[in-house]
N, C-alpha and C positions, 0 to 999 in steps of 0.2 A: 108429333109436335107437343103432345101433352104429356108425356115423359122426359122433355127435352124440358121444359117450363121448369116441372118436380126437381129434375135435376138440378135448374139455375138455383132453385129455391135452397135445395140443401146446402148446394156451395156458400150461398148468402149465409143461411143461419150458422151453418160452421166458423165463415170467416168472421162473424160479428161475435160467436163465441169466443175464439180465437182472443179475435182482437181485446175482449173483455177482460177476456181472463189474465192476457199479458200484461194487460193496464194495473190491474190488481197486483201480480208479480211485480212490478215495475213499483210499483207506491208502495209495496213493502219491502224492496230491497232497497228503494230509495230513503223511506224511515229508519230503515238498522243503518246505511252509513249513514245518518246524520247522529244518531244514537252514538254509532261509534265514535265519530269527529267529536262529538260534546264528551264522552268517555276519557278518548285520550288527550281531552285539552285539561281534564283536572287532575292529570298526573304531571307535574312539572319535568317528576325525574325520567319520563320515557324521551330517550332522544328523540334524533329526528333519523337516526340511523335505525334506528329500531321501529319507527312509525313507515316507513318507507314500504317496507314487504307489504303491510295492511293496506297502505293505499295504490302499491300496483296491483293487490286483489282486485280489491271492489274497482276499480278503472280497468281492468279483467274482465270481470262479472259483467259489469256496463257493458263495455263494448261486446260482449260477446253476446250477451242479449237483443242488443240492437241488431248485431249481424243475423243471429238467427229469425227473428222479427221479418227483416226483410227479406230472407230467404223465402220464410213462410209467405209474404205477402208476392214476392212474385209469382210464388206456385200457384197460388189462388189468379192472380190477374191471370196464366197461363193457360188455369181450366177454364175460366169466365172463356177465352177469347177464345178456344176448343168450341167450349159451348157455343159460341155465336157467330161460327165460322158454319155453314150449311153443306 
């Protein structure tokens, strides 16, 4: 029972790592596109055919960070419910 506890406890502090750390990725990949968008708004001369590729990156990036997030997050509710299955 008292290695079954240790175990809830690491899954917690991992997933609270986890989740910290992504928040942090998250707020600095969110700062470089805004970066960018104010970048490419003081070039008149850049189309909007040429802005286009930049911004299905980062709408890229986004999403695929969100998909992996929640991947990660159900792995974790996964072993939680491992954990507390007897």
């Amino acid at each position: 029972m008292e290695m079954q506890k240790v175990t809830q406890q690491m899954i917690g502090f991992r997933r609270m790592m986890f989740n910290n750390t992504c928040s942090a990725i998250n707020a600095m990949q969110d700062n470089s596109e805004s970066m960018m968008n104010a970048f490419l708004k003081q070039f008149p001369w850049i189309t909007d055919e040429a802005r286009r590729p930049l911004k299905n990156s980062m709408a890229f990036v986004r999403e695929s960070r969100n998909h992996y997030q929640k991947l990660i997050d159900e792995g974790y509710k996964y072993a939680e419910k491992m954990m507390n299955t007897k």
